[in-house]
C-alpha positions in Angstrom: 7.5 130.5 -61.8 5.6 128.4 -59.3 3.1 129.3 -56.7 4.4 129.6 -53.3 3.4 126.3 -51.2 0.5 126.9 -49.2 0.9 126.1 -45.3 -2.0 124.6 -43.0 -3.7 126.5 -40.6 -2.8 125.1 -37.0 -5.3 122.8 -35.4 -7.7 124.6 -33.2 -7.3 123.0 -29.7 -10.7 122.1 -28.4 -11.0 123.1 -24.5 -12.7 120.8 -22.5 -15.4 121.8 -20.5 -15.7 121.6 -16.3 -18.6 119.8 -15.1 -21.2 122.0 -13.3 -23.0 118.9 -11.9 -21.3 116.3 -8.9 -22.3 113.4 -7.2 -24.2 113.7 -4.0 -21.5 113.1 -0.8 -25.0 112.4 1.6 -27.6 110.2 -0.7 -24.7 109.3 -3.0 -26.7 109.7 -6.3 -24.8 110.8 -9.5 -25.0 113.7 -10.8 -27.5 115.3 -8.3 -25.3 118.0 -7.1 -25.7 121.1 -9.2 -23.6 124.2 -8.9 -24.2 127.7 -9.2 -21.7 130.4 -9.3 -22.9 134.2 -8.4 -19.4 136.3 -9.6 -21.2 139.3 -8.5 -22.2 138.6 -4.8 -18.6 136.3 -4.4 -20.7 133.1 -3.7 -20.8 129.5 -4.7 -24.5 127.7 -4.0 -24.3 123.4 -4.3 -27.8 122.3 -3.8 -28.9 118.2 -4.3 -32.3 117.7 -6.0 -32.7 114.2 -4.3 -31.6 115.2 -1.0 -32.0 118.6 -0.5 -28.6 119.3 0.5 -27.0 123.1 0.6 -23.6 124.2 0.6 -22.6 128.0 0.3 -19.1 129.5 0.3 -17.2 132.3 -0.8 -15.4 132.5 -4.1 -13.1 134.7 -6.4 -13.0 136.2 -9.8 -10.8 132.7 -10.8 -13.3 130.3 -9.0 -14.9 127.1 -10.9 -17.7 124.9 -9.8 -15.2 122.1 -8.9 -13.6 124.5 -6.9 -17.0 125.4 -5.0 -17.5 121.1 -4.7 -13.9 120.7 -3.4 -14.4 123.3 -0.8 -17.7 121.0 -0.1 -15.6 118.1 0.0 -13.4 119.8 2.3 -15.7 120.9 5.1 -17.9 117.9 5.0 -14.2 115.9 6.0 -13.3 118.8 8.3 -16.9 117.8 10.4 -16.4 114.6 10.2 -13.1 114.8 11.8 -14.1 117.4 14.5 -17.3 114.8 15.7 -14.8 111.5 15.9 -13.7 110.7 19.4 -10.0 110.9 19.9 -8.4 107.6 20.3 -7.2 107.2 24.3 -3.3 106.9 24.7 -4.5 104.1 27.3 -4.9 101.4 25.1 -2.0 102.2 22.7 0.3 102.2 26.0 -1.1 98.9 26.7 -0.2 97.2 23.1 3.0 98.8 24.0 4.1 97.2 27.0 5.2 94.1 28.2 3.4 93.4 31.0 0.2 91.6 31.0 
């Protein structure tokens, strides 16, 4: 009688890890951002080391530093937007027309 054929173990999938440092949206350096992540208090902290820029927002049980650097992303876009000027309907009626 022969032994019974041995069968390999299956490969151990390696996880890749999330990056807990970003790239500054104000000075623009790399990788000045770093995050920190308080589970117990529900709060996400961004702070630059060039720049000195804060962020703070509120997180979940599920929440990841990119998730804390989106929501950065996300507000610094939503300012942005608020402090534009609105475009006047004047001028686009203008282009419009046929009459000069």
């Amino acid at each position: 009688m022969g032994k019974r054929k041995s069968s390999k173990k299956p490969a151990s999938r390696i996880k890749p890890t999330l990056d807990t440092t970003f790239n500054c949206l104000f000075c623009h350096h790399e990788k000045s951002v770093t995050c920190k992540i308080d589970k117990k208090e529900g709060l996400g902290y961004l702070n630059c080391k060039i720049c000195a820029q804060t962020y703070q927002t509120k997180i979940h049980h599920l929440s990841e530093p990119i998730d804390v650097y989106s929501s950065w992303i996300d507000a610094c876009d939503e300012a942005q937007a608020s402090t534009r000027p609105a475009a006047s309907g004047r001028r686009l009626a203008a282009i419009d027309s046929d009459e000069e």
